[in-house]
VMD Tcl script that builds the backbone (N, CA, C; Angstrom):
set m [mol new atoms 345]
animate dup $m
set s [atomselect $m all]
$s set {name element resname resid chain x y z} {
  {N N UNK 1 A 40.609 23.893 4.404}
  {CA C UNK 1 A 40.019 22.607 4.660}
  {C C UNK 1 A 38.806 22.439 3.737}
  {N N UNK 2 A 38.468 21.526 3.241}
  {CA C UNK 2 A 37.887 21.033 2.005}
  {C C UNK 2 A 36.448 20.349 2.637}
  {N N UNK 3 A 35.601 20.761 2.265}
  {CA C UNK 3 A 34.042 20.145 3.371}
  {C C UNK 3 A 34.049 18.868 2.668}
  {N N UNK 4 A 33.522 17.385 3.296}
  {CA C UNK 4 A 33.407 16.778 2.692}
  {C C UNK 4 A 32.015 16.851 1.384}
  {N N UNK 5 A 32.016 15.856 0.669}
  {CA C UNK 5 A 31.163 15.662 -0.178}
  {C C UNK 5 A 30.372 14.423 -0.110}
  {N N UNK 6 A 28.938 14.821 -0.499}
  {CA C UNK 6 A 27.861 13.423 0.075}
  {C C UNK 6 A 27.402 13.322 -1.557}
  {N N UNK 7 A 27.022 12.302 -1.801}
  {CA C UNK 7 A 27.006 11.443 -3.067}
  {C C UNK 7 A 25.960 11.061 -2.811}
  {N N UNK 8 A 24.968 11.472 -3.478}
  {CA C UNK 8 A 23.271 10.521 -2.896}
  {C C UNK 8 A 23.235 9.406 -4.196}
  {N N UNK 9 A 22.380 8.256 -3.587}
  {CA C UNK 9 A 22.593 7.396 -4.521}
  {C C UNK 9 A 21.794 7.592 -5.794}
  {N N UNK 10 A 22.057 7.202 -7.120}
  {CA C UNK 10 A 21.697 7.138 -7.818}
  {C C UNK 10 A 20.656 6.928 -8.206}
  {N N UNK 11 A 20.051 5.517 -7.518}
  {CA C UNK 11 A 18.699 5.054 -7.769}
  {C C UNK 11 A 18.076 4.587 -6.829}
  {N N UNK 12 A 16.902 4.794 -6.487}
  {CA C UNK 12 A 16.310 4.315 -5.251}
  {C C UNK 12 A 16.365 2.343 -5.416}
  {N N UNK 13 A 16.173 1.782 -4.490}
  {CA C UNK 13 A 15.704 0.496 -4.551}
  {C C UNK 13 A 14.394 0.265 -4.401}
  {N N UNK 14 A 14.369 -0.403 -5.379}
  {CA C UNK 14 A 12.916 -0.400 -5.587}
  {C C UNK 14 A 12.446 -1.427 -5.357}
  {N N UNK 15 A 12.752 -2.787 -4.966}
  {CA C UNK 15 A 12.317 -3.710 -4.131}
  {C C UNK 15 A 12.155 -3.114 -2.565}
  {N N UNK 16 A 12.992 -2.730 -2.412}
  {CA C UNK 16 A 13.126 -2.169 -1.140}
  {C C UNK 16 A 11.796 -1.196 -0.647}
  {N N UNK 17 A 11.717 -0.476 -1.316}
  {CA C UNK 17 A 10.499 0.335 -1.804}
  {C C UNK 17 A 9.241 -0.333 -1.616}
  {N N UNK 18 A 9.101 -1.337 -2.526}
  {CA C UNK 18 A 8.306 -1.914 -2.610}
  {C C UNK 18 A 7.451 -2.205 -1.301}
  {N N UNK 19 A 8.440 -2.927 -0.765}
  {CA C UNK 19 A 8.352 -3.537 0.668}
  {C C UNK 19 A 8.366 -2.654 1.999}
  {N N UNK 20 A 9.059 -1.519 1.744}
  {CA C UNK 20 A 8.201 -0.448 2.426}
  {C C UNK 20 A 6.690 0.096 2.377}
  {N N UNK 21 A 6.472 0.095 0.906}
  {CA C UNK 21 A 5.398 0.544 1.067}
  {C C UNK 21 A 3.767 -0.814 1.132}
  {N N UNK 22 A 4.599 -1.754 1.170}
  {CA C UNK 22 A 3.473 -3.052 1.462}
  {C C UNK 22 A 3.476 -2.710 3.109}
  {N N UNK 23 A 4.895 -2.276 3.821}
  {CA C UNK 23 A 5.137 -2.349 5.263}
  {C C UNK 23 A 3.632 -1.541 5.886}
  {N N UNK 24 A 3.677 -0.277 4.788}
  {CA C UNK 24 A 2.902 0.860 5.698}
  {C C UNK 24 A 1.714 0.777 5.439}
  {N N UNK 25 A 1.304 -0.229 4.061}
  {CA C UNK 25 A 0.022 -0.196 4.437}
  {C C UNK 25 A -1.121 -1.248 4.726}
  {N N UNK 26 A -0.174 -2.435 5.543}
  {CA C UNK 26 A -0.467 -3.511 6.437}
  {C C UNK 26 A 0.187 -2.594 7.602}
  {N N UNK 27 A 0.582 -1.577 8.582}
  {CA C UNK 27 A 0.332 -1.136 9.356}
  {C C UNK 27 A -0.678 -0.478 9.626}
  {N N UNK 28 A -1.068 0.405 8.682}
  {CA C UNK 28 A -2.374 1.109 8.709}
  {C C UNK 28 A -3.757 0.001 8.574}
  {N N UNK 29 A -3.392 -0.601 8.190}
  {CA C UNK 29 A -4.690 -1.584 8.105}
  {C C UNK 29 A -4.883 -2.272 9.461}
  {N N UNK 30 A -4.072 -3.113 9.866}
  {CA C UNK 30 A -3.722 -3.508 11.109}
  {C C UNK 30 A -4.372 -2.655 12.286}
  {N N UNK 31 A -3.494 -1.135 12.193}
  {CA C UNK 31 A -3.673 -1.031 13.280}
  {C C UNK 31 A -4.708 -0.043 13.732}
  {N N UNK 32 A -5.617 0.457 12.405}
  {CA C UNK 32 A -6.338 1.981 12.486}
  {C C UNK 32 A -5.806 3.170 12.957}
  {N N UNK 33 A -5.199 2.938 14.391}
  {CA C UNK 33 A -4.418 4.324 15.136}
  {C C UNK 33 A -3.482 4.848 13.911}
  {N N UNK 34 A -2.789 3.993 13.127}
  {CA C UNK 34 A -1.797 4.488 11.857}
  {C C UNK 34 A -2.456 4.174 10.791}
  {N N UNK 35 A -3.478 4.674 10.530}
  {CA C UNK 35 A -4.464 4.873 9.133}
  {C C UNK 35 A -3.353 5.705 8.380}
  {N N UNK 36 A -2.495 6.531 8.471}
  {CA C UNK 36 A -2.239 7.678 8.363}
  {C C UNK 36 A -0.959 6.926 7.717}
  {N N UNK 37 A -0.753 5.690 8.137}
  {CA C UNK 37 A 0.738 5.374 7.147}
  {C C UNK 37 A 0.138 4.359 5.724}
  {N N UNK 38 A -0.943 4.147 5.982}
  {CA C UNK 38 A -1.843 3.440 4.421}
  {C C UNK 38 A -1.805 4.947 3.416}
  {N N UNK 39 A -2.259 5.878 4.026}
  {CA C UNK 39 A -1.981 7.014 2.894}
  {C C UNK 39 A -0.828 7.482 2.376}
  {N N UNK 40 A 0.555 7.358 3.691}
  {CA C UNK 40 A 1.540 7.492 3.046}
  {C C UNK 40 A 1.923 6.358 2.224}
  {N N UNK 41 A 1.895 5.325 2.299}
  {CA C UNK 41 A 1.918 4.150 1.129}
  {C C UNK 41 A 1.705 4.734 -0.270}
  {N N UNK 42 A 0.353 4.722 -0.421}
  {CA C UNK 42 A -0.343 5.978 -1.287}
  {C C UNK 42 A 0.395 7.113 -2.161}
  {N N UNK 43 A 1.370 7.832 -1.316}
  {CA C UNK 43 A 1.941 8.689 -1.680}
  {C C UNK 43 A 3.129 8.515 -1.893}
  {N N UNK 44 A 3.328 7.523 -1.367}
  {CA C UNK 44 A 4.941 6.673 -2.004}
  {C C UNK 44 A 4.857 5.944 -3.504}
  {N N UNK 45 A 3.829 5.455 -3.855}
  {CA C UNK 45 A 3.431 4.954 -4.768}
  {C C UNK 45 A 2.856 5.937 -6.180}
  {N N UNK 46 A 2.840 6.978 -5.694}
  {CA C UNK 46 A 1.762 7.835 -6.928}
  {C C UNK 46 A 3.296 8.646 -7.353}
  {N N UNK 47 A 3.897 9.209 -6.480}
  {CA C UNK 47 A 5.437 9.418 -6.112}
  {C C UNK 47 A 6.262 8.933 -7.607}
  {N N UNK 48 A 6.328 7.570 -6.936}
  {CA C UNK 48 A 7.604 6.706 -7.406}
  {C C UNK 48 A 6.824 5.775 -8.602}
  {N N UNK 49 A 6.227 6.134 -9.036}
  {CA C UNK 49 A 5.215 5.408 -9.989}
  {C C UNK 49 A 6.336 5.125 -11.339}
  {N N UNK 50 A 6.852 6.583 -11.816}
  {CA C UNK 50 A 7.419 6.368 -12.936}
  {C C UNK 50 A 9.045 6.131 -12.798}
  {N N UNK 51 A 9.452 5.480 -11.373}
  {CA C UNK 51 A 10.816 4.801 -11.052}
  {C C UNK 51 A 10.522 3.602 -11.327}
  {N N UNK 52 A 9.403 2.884 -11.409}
  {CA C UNK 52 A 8.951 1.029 -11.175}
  {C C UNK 52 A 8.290 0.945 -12.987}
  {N N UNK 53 A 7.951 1.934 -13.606}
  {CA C UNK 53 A 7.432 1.831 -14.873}
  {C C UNK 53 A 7.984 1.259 -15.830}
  {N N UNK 54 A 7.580 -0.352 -15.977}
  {CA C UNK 54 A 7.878 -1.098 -16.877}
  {C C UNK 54 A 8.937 -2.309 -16.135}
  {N N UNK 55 A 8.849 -2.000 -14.928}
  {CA C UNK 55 A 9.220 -3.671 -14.453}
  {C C UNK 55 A 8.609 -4.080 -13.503}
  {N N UNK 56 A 8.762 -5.226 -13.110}
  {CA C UNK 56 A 7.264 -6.005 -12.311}
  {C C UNK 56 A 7.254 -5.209 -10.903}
  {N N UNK 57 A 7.937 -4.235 -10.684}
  {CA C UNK 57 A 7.230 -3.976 -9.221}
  {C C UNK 57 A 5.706 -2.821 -9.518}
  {N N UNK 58 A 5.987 -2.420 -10.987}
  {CA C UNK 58 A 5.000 -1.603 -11.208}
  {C C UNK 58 A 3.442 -2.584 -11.052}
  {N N UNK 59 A 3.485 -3.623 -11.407}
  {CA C UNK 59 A 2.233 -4.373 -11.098}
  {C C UNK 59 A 2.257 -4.595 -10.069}
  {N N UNK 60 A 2.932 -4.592 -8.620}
  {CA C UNK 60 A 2.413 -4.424 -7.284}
  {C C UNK 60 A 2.248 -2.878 -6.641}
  {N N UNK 61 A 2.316 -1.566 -7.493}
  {CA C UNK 61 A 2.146 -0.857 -7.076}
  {C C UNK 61 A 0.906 -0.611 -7.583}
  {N N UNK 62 A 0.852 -1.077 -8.897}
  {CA C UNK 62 A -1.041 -1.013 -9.331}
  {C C UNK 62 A -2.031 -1.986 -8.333}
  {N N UNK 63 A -1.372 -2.752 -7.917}
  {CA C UNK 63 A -1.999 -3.870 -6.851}
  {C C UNK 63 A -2.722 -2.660 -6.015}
  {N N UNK 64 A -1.562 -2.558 -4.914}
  {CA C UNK 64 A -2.005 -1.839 -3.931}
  {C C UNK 64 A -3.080 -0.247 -4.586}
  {N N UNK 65 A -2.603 0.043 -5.163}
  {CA C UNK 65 A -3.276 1.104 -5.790}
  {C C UNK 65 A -4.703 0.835 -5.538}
  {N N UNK 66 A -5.039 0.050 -6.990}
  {CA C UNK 66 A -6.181 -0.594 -6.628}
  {C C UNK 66 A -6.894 -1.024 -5.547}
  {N N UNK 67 A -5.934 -1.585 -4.475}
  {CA C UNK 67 A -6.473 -1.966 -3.213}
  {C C UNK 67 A -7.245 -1.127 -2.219}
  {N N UNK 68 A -6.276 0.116 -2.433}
  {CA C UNK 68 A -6.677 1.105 -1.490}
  {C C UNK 68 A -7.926 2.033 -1.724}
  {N N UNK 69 A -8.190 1.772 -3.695}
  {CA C UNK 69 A -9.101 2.964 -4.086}
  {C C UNK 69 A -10.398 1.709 -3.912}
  {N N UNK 70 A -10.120 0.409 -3.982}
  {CA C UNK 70 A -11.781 0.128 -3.539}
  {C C UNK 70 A -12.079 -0.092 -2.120}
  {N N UNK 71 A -11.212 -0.162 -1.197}
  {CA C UNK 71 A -11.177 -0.190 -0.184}
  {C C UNK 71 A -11.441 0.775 0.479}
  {N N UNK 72 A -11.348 1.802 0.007}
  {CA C UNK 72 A -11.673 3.333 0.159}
  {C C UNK 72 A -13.140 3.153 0.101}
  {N N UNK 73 A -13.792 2.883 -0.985}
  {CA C UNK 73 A -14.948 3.150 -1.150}
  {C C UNK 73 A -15.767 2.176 -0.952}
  {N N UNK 74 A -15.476 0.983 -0.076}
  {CA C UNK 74 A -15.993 0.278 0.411}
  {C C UNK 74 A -16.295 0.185 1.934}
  {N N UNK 75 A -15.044 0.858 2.675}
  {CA C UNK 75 A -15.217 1.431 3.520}
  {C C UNK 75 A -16.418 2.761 4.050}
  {N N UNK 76 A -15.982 3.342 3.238}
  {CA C UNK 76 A -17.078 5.149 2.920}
  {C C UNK 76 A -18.551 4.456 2.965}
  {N N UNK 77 A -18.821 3.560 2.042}
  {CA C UNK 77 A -19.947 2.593 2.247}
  {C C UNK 77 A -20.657 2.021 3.335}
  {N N UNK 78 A -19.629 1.425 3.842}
  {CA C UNK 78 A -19.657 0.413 4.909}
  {C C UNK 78 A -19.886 1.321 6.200}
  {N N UNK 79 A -19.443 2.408 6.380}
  {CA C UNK 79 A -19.414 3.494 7.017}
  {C C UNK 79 A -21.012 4.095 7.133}
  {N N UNK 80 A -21.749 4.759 6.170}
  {CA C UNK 80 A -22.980 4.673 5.645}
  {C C UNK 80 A -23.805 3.718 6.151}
  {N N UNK 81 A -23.349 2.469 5.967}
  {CA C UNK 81 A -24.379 1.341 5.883}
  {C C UNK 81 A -24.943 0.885 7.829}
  {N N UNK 82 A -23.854 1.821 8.520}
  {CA C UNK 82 A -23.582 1.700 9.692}
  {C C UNK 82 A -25.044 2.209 10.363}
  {N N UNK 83 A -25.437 3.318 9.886}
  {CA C UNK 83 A -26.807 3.669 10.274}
  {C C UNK 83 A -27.835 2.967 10.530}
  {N N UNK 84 A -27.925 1.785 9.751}
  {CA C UNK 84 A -28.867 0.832 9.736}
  {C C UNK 84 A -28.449 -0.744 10.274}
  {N N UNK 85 A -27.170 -0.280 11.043}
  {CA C UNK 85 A -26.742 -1.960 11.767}
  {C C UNK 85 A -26.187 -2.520 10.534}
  {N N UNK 86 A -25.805 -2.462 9.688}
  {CA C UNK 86 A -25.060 -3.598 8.384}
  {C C UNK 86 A -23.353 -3.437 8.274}
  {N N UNK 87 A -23.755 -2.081 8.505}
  {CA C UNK 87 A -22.377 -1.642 7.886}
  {C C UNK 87 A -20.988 -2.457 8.878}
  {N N UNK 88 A -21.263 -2.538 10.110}
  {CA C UNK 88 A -20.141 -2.821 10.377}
  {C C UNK 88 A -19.678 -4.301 10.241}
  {N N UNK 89 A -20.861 -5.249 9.495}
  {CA C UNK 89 A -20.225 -6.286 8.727}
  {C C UNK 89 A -19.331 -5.989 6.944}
  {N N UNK 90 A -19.597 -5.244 6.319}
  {CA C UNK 90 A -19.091 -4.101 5.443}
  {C C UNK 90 A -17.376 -3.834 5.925}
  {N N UNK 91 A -17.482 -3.528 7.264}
  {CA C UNK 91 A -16.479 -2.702 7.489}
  {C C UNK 91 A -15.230 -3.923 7.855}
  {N N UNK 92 A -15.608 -5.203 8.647}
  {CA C UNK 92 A -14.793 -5.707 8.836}
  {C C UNK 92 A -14.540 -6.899 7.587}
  {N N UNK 93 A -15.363 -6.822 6.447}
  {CA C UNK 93 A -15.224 -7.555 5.660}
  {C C UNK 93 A -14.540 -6.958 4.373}
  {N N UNK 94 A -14.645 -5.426 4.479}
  {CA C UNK 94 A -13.548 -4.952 3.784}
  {C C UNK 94 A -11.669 -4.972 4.149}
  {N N UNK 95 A -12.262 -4.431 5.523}
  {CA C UNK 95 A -10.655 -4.579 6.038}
  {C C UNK 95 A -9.903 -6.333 5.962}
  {N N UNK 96 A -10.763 -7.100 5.903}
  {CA C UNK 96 A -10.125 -8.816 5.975}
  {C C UNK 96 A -9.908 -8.653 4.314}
  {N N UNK 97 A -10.563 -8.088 2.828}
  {CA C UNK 97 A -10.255 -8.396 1.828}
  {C C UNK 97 A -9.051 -7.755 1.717}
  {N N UNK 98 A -8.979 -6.563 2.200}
  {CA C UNK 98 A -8.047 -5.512 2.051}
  {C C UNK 98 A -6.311 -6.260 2.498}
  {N N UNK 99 A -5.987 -6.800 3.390}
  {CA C UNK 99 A -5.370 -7.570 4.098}
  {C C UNK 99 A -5.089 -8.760 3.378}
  {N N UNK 100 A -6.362 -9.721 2.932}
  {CA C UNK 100 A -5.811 -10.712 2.053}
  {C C UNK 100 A -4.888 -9.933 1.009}
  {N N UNK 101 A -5.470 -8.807 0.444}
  {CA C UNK 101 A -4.758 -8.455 -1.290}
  {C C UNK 101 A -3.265 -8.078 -0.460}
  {N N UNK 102 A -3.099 -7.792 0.451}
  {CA C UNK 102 A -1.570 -6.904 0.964}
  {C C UNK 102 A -0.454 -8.286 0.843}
  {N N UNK 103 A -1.234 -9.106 2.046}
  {CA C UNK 103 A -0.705 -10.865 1.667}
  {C C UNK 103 A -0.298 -10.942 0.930}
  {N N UNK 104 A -1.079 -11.623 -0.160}
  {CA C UNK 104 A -0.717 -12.030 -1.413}
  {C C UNK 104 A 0.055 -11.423 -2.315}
  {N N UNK 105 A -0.067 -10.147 -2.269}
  {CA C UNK 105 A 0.807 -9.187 -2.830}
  {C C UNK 105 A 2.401 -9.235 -2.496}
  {N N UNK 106 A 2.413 -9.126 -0.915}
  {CA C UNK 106 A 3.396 -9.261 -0.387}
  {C C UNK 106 A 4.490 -10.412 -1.025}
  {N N UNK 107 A 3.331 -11.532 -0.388}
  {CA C UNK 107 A 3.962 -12.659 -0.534}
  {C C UNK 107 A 4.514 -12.779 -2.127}
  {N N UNK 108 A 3.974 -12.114 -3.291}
  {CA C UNK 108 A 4.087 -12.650 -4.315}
  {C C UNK 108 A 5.740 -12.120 -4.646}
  {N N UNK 109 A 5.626 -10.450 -4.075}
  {CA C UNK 109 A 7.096 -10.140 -4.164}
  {C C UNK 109 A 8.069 -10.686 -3.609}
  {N N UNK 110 A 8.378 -11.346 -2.609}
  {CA C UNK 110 A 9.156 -12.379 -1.946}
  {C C UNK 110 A 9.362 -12.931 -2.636}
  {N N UNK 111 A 8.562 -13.623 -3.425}
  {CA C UNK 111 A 8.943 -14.952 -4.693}
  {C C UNK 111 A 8.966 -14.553 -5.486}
  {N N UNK 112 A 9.188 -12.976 -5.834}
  {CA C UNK 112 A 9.757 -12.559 -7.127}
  {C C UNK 112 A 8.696 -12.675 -8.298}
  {N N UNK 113 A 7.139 -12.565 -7.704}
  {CA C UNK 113 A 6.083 -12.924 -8.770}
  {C C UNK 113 A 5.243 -11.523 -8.629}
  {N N UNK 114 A 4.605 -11.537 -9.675}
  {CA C UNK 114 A 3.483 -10.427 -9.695}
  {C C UNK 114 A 2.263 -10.854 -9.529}
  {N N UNK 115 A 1.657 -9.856 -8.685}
  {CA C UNK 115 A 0.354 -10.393 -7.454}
  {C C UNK 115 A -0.531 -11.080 -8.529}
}
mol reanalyze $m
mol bondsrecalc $m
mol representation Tube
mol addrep $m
């Protein structure tokens, strides 16, 4: 008897992709308790970087990229700034920019545009 045989696909989808990884990190943003799926975003993206290299989903993975590394450090900031009562305008005014860029991003791939 002959085991069957599994055929993995060839190429990932990379829209698909895409939109996973916009999924996880408007969950993590959303919800804080899943901070932890904004990093896997992160790591889906640093990952699969040179699968999207040289067609437009690569400019929404630099999007988010970007998103997350100033958001990072605007947060870390904002965090800081907390000592002195400021920060947690910092904190929720990062997370609302952070959120617009996911939007727009999002939205831009839907319409097949780059953010």
């Amino acid at each position: 008897m002959t085991e069957p045989t599994f055929d993995p696909p060839k190429q990932v989808d990379v829209r698909l992709l895409t939109h996973v990884v916009y999924g996880l990190f408007a969950l993590g943003l959303l919800t804080w308790v899943f901070a932890a799926a904004t990093v896997a975003a992160i790591v889906i993206i640093y990952v699969k970087r040179a699968d999207v290299a040289g067609t437009v989903y690569a400019t929404h993975f630099n999007w988010l990229s970007h998103t997350f590394w100033w958001a990072l450090l605007w947060m870390i900031v904002s965090l800081l700034a907390t000592y002195i009562f400021i920060g947690y305008l910092g904190l929720v005014a990062t997370t609302v920019w952070a959120l617009y860029r996911v939007t727009k991003g999002w939205l831009a791939l839907i319409e097949f545009k780059t953010p």
